[in-house]
VOKE-219154 format. One line per field, with one value per residue (C-alpha): x, y, z negated; residue number from 0. Coordinates in pm, 1 decimal, decimal comma, m for minus. Each point is the difference from the previous one (the first is absolute). Layout:
REM VOKE-219154
xx c(X  ...)
yy c(Y  ...)
zz c(Z  ...)
nr c(NUM  ...)
REM end
This chain:
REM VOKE-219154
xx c(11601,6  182,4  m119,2  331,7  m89,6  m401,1  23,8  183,4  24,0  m118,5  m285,5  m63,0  25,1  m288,4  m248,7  m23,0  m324,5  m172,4  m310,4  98,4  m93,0  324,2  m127,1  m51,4  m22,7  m2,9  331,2  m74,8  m313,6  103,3  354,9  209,7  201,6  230,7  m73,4  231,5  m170,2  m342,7  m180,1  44,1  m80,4  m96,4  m85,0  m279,5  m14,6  m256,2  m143,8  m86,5  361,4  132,8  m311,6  m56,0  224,3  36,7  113,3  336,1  4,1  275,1  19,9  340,4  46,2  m192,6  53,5  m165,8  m264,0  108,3  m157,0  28,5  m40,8  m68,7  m162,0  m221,8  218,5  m181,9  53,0  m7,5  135,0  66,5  m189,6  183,0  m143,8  144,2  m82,5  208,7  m16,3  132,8  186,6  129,5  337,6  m105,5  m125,2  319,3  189,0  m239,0  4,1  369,9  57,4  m228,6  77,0  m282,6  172,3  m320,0  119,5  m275,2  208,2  11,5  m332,9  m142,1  179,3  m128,4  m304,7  m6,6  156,6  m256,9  m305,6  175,3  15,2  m354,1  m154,9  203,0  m166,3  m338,9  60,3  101,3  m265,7  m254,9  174,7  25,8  m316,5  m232,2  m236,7  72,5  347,3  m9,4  m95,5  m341,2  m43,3  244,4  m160,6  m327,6  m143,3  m99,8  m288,9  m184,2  111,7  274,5  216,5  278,8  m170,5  m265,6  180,5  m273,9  m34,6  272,3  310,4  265,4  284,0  m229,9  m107,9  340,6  189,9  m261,9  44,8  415,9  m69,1  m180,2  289,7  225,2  290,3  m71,4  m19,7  277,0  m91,8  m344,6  m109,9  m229,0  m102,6  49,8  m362,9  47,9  301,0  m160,1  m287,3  166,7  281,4  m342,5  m152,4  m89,0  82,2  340,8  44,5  m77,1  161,1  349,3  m7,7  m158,0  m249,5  m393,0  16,7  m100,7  361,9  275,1  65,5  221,9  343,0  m13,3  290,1  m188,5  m279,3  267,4  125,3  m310,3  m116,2  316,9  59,7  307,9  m143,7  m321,2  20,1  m224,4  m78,7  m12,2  14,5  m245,7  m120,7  m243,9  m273,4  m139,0  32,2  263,9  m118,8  m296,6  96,1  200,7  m160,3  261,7  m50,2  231,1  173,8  m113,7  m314,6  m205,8  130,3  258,4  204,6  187,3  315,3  312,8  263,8  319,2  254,5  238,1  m219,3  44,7  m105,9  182,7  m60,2  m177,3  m384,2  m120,3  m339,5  107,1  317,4  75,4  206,9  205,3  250,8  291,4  16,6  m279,7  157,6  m22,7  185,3  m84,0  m5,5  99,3  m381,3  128,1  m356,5  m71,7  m3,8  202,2  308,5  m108,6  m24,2  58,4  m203,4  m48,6  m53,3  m64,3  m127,2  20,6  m39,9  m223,4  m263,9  m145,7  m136,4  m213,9  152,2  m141,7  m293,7  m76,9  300,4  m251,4  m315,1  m213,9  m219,9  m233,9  m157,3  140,7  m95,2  m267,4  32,7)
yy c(8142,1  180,7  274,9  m19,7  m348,8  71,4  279,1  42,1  342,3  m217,1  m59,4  361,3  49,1  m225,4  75,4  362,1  m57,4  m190,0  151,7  178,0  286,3  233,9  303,0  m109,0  275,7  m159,5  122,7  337,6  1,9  m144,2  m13,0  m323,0  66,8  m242,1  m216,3  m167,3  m256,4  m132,7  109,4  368,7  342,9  316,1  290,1  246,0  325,1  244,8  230,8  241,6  73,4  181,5  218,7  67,5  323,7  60,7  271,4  143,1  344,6  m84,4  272,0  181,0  m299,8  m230,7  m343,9  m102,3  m242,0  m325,8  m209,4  m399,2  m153,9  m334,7  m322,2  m279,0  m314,2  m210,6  m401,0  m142,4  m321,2  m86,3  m241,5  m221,1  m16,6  m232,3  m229,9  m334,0  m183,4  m320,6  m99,8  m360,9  m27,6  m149,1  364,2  176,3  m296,8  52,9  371,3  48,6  m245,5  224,1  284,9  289,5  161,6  m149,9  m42,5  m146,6  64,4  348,5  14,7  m125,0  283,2  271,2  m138,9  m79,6  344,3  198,9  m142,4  44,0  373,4  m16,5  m124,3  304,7  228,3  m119,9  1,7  375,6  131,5  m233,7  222,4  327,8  m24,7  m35,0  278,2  m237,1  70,1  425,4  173,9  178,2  305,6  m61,8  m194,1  36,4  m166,9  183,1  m91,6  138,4  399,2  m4,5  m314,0  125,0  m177,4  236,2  289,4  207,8  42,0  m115,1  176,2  m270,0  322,4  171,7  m346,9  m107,0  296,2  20,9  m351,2  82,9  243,6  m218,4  m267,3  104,3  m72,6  151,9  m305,5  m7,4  m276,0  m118,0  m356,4  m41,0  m311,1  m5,3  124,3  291,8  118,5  m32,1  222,9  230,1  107,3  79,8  168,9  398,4  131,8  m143,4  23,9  384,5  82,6  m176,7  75,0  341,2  m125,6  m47,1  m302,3  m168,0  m109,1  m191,6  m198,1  23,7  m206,2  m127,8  228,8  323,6  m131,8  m58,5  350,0  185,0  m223,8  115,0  m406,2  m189,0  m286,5  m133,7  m361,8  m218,8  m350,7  m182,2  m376,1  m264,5  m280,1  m338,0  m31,9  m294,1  m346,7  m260,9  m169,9  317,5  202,4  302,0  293,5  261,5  340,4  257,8  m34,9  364,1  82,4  337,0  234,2  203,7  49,2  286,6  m135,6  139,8  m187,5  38,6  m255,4  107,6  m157,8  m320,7  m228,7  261,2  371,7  230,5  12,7  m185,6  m83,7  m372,8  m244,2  m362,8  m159,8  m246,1  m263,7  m123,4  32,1  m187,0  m385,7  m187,0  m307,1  m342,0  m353,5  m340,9  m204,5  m330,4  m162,3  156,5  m195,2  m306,5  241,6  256,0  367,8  332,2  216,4  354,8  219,1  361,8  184,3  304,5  82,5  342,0  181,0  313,6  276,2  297,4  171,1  367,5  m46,9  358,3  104,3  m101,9  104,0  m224,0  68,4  m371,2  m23,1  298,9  m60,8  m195,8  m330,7)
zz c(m10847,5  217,9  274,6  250,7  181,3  57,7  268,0  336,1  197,0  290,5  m213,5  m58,5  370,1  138,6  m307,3  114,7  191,5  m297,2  m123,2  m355,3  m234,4  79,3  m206,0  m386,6  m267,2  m317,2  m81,2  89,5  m185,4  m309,9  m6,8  m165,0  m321,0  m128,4  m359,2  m155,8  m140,4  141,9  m310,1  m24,0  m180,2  145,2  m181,6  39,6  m87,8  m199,4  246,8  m307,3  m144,0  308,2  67,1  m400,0  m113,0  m375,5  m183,0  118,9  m155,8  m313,5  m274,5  m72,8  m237,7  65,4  186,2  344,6  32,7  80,9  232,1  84,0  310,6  58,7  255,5  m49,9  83,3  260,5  109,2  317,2  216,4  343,6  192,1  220,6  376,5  253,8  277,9  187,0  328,2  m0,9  326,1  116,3  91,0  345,7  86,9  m126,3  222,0  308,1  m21,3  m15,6  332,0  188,8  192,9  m97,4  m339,9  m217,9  m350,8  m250,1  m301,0  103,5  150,6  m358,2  m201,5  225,8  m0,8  m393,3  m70,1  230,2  m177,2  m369,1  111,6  125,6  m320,8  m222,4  282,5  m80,9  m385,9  23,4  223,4  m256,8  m255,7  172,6  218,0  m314,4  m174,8  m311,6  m11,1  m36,6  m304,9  m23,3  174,5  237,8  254,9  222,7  209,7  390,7  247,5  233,8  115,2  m272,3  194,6  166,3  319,6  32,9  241,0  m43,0  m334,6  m233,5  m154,6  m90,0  m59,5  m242,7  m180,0  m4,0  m120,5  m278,0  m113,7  m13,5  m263,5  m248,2  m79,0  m282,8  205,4  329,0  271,2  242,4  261,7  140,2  101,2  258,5  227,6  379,5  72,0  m267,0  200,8  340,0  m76,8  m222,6  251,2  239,6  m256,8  128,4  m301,5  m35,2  380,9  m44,2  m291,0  91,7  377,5  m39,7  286,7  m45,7  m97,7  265,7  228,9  m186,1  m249,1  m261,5  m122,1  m388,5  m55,3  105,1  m242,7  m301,3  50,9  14,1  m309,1  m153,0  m87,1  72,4  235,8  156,6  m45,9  218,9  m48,7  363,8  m85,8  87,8  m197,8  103,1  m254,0  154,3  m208,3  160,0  295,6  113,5  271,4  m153,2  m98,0  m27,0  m186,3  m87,2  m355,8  m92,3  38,8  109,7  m322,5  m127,9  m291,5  m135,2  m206,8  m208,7  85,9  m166,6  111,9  m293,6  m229,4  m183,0  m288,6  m252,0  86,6  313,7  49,7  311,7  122,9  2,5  120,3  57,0  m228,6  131,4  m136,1  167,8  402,6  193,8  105,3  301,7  55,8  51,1  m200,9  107,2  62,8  44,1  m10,9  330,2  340,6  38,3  m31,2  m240,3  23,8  m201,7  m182,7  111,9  m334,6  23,4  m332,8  m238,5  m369,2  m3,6  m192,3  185,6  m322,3  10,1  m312,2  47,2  150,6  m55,5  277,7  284,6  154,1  254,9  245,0  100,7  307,1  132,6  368,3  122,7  142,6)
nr c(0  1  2  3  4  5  6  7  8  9  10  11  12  13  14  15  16  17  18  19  20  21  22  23  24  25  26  27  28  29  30  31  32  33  34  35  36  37  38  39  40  41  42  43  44  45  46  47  48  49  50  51  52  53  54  55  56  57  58  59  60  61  62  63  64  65  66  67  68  69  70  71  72  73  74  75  76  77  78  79  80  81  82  83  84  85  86  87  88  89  90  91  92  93  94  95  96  97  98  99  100  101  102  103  104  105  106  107  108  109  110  111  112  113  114  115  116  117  118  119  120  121  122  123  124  125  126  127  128  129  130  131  132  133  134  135  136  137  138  139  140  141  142  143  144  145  146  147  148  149  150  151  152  153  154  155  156  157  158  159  160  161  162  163  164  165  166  167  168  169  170  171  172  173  174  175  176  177  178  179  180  181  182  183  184  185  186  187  188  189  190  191  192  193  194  195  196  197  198  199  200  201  202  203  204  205  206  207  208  209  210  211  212  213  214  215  216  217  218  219  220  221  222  223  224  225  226  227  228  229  230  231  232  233  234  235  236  237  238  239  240  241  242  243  244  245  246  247  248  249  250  251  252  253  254  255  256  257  258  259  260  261  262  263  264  265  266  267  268  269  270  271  272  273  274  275  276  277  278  279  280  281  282  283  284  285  286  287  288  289  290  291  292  293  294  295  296  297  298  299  300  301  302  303  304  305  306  307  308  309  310  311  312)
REM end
C-alpha cells in the first residue's frame, strides 16, 4: 500500500471545516517507543536496590562490599488496530470530474486515521483515568468540600503539592480533563496565589500552574467521543473525564533502560494506503486501510498519583 496517491492538498483544503478532535494527547501522555519486533521485552527495575545502602566503610585492608544490580525481564506484544472504507471506482470517477476539490480516497484516510487516533485516546485515558491502575496509597478519591469545584472550601495547591511528594520519582506533568482545567484555572486559591490577587478576578494560563507546581507541563485532554450505539442519536462526551493525574514522564525512556510511569510501544510506522476491491460496483473500487501496531504499558505504576472525581459534575 502506498500513502502518496490517497491525499491531495486540495483535499486538505476543503476538509478544514469538518467536525474533528484537533487536540489528542495520547502521545503526550504515554509516549510511543519503538520495538523491533511485535513481541517484545522490557525490563523493570527493583525499587529496593537504589534506596538500600550497605556497608561502605572498607578497613585499611580490607575489600569493599560488592553489590549486584539487576531487572525482572518482562513480555509483551502489540496489538494491531485498524479500520477500511471501501470506495467504488464510480465515486473516485465522479468526484474527480467535478469541480468542488472532494476527494473520497483522501476523505477516507482522514477520516480512518482520525478515528484510529480517537480509539488510542480512549485506551489511554481508560488506562490513565483509572484508580485501578495506581499503586496503593497513592490515589484518593475527593467529594464534597475537598473537589476542586467547591470555591469556598477546597485547596487543590495544598492537595496537589502533597500528592507530588509521595511518588518515588517526583511527577513532572499532570493530566487533567477539560472540566478539571476550567475550574481549576478559577480556582481562588490558585487565582490568589499565582496572581497575588484575592482570588476572586482572573484566571490563570496552564503554564503559570506548571511553574508554580514546579512540573514541566499541564496536559489537558479536550477530545470528544459518541457513546451512543450505531444508528441512536449521538451522545458525545469528552474522552477524559472529571479527574486528574499526576505522572513522571520521561521521554528518554525505552524498552531497555530509564524509569517512566508508562509508554506506548509501537512497531513499524502506522500505514495507510489502499487495496484494489474489484468486487465492488459494476467497475470496482479500492480499499481504504488505515491501521497501527501498538501496546500502551503502565510499567511504574508507582511514578503517578490520581485524584477521581476531582470536580463535580
Amino acid at each position: 500500500m502506498t500513502l502518496s496517491s490517497l491525499v491531495s492538498p486540495t483535499f486538505f483544503m476543503a476538509a478544514l471545516s469538518r467536525y474533528r478532535n484537533n487536540n489528542l494527547i495520547a502521545d503526550n501522555v504515554l509516549p510511543r517507543i519503538q520495538v523491533a519486533t511485535p513481541q517484545f521485552k522490557w525490563n523493570e527495575y527493583s525499587k529496593e536496590e537504589r534506596f538500600t545502602v550497605p556497608e561502605t566503610l572498607v578497613g585499611r585492608k580490607g575489600v569493599p562490599n560488592e553489590v549486584e544490580f539487576g531487572f525482572e525481564e518482562k513480555e509483551s506484544s502489540v496489538k494491531d488496530y485498524g479500520l477500511d472504507d471501501v470506495i467504488p471506482n464510480d465515486d473516485i470517477t465522479q468526484a474527480a470530474a467535478g469541480t468542488t476539490g472532494y476527494n473520497p480516497v483522501g476523505h477516507a484516510t482522514e477520516a480512518l486515521t482520525d478515528l484510529i487516533l480517537l480509539d488510542r485516546e480512549k485506551r489511554v485515558s481508560n488506562i490513565v483515568f483509572n484508580e485501578d491502575t495506581y499503586a496503593t496509597g497513592f490515589k484518593e478519591t475527593l467529594s464534597g468540600t475537598g473537589q476542586w469545584s467547591d470555591y469556598d472550601n477546597s485547596n487543590p495547591r495544598e492537595q496537589i503539592l502533597d500528592a507530588l511528594d509521595k511518588p518515588l520519582v517526583r511527577p513532572n506533568i499532570m493530566v487533567l480533563g477539560q472540566r478539571v482545567w476550567t475550574v481549576m484555572r478559577q480556582n481562588p486559591t490558585l487565582v490568589s496565589a499565582i496572581l497575588g490577587n484575592s482570588g476572586t478576578q482572573g484566571t490563570i494560563t496552564r503554564q503559570q500552574l506548571a511553574e508554580l507546581l514546579e512540573i514541566e507541563e499541564i496536559v489537558v485532554g479536550q477530545g470528544w467521543i459518541n457513546i451512543a450505539k450505531p444508528g441512536k442519536t449521538p451522545q458525545l462526551v469528552r474522552v477524559w473525564d472529571n479527574h486528574a493525574a499526576l505522572l513522571h514522564r520521561n521521554r528518554l525512556a525505552n524498552t531497555q533502560r530509564g524509569v517512566t510511569f508508562g509508554f506506548t510501544a509501537q512497531w513499524q510506522n502506522r500505514i495507510a494506503g489502499q487495496l484494489p476491491e474489484p468486487k465492488v460496483g459494476l467497475r470496482g473500487g479500492v480499499r481504504v486501510r488505515v491501521g497501527e501496531s501498538v501496546k500502551e504499558l503502565v510499567v511504574a505504576s508507582e511514578l503517578g498519583y490520581f485524584f477521581k472525581n476531582a470536580v463535580a459534575d
